[in-house]
KOLMI-801350 format. One record per residue (C-alpha): z negated, y negated, x negated; residue in three letters. Coordinates in steps of 0.001 Angstrom, whole numbers, plus 500000, padded with zeros to 6 digits. Layout:
<nodes>
ZYXAla ...
</nodes>
This chain:
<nodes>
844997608574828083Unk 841943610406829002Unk 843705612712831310Unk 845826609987833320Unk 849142608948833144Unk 849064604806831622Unk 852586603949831416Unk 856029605549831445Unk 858380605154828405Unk 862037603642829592Unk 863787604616826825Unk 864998608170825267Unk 863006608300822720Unk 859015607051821933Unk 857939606597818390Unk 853924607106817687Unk 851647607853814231Unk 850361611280814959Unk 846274610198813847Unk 845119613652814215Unk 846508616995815439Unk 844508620745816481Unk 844328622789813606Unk 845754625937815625Unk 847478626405818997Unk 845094626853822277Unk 846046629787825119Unk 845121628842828723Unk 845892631447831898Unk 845591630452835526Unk 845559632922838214Unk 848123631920840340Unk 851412630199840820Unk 850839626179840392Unk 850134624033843658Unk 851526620585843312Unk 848528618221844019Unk 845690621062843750Unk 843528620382840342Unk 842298624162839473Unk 840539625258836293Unk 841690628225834291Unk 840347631901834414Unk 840709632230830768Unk 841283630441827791Unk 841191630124823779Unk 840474627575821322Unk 842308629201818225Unk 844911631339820532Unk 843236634575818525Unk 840339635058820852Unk 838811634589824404Unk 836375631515824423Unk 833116632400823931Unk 832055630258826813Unk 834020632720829482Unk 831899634643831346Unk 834763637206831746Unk 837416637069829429Unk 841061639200830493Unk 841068640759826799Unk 839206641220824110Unk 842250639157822046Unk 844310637531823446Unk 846812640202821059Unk 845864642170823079Unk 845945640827826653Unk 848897641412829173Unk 848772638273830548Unk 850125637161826677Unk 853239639704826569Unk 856834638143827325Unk 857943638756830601Unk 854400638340832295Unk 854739634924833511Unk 856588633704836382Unk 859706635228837790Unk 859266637052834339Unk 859572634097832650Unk 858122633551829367Unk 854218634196828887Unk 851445634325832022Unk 848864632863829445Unk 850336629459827449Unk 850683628052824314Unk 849987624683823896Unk 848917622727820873Unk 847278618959821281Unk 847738615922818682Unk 846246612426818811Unk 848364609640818141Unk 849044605870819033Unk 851958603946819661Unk 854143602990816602Unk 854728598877818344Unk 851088599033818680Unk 849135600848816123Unk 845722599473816816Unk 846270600140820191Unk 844131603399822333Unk 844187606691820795Unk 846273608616823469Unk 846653612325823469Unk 850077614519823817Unk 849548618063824750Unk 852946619790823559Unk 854019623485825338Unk 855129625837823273Unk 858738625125823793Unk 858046621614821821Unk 855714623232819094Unk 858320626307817764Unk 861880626689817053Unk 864341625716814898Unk 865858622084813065Unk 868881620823815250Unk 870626617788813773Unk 867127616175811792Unk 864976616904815124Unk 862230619841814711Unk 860153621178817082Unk 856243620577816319Unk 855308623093813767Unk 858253623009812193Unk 858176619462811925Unk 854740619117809829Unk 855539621923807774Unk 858919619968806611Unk 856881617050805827Unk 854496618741804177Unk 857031620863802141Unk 857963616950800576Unk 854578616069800284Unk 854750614132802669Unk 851370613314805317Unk 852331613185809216Unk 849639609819809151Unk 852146608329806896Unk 855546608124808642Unk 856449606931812602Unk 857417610003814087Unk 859905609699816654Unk 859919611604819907Unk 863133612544822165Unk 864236615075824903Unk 866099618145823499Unk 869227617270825369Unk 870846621335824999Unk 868060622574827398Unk 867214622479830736Unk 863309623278830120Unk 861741619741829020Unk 861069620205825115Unk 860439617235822112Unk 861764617147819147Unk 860286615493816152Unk 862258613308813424Unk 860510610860811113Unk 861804607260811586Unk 860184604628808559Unk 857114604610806248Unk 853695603576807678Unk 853069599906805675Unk 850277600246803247Unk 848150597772805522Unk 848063600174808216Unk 846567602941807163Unk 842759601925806906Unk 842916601270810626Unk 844894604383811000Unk 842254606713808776Unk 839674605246810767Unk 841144606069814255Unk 841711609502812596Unk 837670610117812268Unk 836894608707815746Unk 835451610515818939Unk 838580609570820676Unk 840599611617818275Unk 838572614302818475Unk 838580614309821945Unk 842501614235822117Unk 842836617426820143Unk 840041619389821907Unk 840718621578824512Unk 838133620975827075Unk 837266623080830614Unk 835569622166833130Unk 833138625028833746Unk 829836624825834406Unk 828685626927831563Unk 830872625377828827Unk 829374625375825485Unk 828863622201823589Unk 827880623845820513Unk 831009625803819647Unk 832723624582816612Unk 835176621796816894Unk 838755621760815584Unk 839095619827812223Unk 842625618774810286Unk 843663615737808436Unk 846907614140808648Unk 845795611572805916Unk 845285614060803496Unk 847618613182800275Unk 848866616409799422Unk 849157618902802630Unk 849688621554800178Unk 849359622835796408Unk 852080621085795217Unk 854603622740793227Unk 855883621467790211Unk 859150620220791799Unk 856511618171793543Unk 854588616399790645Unk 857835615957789069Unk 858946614049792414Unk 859830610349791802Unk 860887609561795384Unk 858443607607797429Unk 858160608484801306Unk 860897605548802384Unk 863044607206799924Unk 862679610329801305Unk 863573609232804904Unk 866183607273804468Unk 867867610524802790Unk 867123612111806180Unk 867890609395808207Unk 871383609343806241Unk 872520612575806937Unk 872552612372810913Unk 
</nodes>
């Protein structure tokens, strides 16, 4: 919360309301290896993951399609990417919904991939909900280790229904600062601009896509719907 560590979670899994989420993925690139301890600011980043930020006064690309810090193979021991993926989400604690608005910034090893018994990696995860018309605000979300990897990496499964008196207070913590700020990508640079356009996406909205007409024809409500997932782990 705000940058700091608050509390550790005993168990193997934490279940939260996602309250907002980035619209897109970010890119950040550090020169260097990391430095346990040492807090250092990144030589270049992205808000979308297309382009540089406009805020850089050197950028290593022109896109970031095009940078060589993005290929495969560039970071680490030519491991994985130089420049990462990561993509940010707001949410609160499912045993305390009207508690603080904390933020979880997810690597791209949490945010692609494929469905392993009910558990989906990030992206994945929304689009299954939204393929059953179903909004991420509205279901507890539960989070656990992916135990088949060495690498740290979550995996999302939905767990129960958000009650219908919850979700004023949850629409509301969707719209505030804090949420906004949990989403944002934010350097500390001396030059950063505060006029650049801010990230914007809804996880209240009631349909997440054109429905189909499988969808208006659906008669299952979104307890329904998870207790046919939660049946067939």
């Amino acid at each position: 919360m705000g940058g700091e560590e608050v509390a550790q979670a005993p168990d193997s899994h934490l279940d939260v309301v996602i309250v907002k989420m980035a619209h897109t993925v970010t890119r950040t690139y550090y020169k260097g290896s990391y430095q346990a301890g040492k807090i250092t600011s990144p030589v270049c980043w992205s808000h979308d993951g297309k382009s540089p930020a406009k805020e850089i006064s050197i950028a290593q690309a022109k896109s970031c399609y095009q940078c060589t810090h993005s290929v495969r193979g560039s970071g680490n021991n030519g491991v994985g990417t130089a420049c990462k993926l990561s993509w940010r989400i707001a949410v609160v604690l499912a045993n305390d919904i009207s508690g603080e608005i904390l933020q979880l910034v997810l690597p791209a090893m949490s945010c692609f991939g494929k469905e392993s018994n009910g558990r989906y990696p990030f992206r994945p995860y929304i689009q299954m909900l939204a393929n059953n018309n179903i909004s991420a605000g509205r279901v507890v979300t539960r989070l656990q280790f992916d135990e088949s990897t060495d690498i740290p990496k979550i995996l999302f499964s939905p767990v129960a229904a958000i009650e219908e008196k919850n979700l004023d207070g949850l629409k509301i913590k969707a719209t505030s600062q804090d949420a906004e700020n949990a989403i944002t990508l934010t350097v500390n640079q001396n030059n950063y601009n505060e006029d650049r356009p801010t990230v914007q996406f809804d996880v209240f909205l009631e349909t997440p896509h054109q429905p189909s007409e499988a969808d208006k024809n659906r008669d299952e409500d979104v307890s329904n719907i998870i207790n046919r997932w939660t049946n067939k782990k």
